[in-house]
N, C-alpha and C positions, 0 to 999 in steps of 0.2 A: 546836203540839205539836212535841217536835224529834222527828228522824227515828229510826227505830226502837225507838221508845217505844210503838209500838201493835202491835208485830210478835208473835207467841206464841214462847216460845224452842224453837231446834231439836230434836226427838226423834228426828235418824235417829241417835244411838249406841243409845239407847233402845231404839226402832223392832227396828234394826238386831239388837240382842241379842235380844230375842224371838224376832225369826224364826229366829236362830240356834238357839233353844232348844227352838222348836218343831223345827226340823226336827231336833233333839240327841234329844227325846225319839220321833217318828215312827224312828228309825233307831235308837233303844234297844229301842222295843216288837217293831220286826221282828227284831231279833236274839233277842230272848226269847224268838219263836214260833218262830224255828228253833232255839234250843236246845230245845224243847218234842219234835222230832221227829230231832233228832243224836242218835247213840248213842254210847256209848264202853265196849267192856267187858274185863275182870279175870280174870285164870286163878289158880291158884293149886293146889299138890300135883302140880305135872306137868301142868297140863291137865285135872286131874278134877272141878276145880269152876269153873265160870267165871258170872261177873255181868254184867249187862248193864244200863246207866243210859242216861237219856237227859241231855243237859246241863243241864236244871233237876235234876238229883239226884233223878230218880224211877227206881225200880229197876224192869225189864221182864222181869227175867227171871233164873233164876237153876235151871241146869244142873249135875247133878253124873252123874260117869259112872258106869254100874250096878257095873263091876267094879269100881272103887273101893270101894262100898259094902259089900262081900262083906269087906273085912281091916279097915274102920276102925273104930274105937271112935268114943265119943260125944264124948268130949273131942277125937280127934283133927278131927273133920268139923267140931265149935265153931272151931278156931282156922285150919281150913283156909278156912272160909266169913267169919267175922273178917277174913282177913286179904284175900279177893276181895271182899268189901263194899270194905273199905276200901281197896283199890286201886282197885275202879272208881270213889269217891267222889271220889278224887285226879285223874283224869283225866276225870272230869265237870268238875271245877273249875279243873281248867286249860285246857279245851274252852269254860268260862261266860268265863275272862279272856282267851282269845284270842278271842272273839266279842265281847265286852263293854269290856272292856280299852282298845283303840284312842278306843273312846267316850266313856269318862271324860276322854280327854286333850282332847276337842275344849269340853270346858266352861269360858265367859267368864270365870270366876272361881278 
């Protein structure tokens, strides 16, 4: 038999990228338990309404100050709390891609 005809072919690029990917995804899951417990939150009306998310985009909490409530209408408190949702959505999400972000880049493909 000529020489390296009985040999199996190499799998360390193979190999190699696996464990890449394993260790890609162990360092994706820890990042996503600590976005689970990061907060980031959102004021909005001066300070009288503020949100508070954690980096997976779940809302923890959502504060509005008593005397605010004494002069506002209903429409105004919709577009005050509108607009602190969705600020603290925006800095959940940029809190998910600066934790997350880095990660994506380190993928073989």
């Amino acid at each position: 038999m000529a020489k390296g005809f009985n040999k199996m072919p190499a799998m360390g690029g193979q190999a190699g990228m696996l464990q890449q990917l394993q260790k890609l995804q162990r360092q994706m899951e820890e990042a996503q338990e600590k976005l689970k417990v990061e907060t980031v939150s959102a004021t909005s009306g001066g300070g009288a309404i503020k949100i508070t998310m954690t980096g997976d985009q779940r809302c923890t909490g959502v504060e509005i100050a008593p005397e605010f409530l004494k002069d506002a209408d209903a429409e105004m408190l919709q577009d005050m709390l509108l607009t602190a949702v969705n600020l603290a959505l925006d800095k959940s999400r940029e809190l998910q891609e600066k934790m997350m972000g880095p990660l994506a880049g380190g993928l073989p493909f």
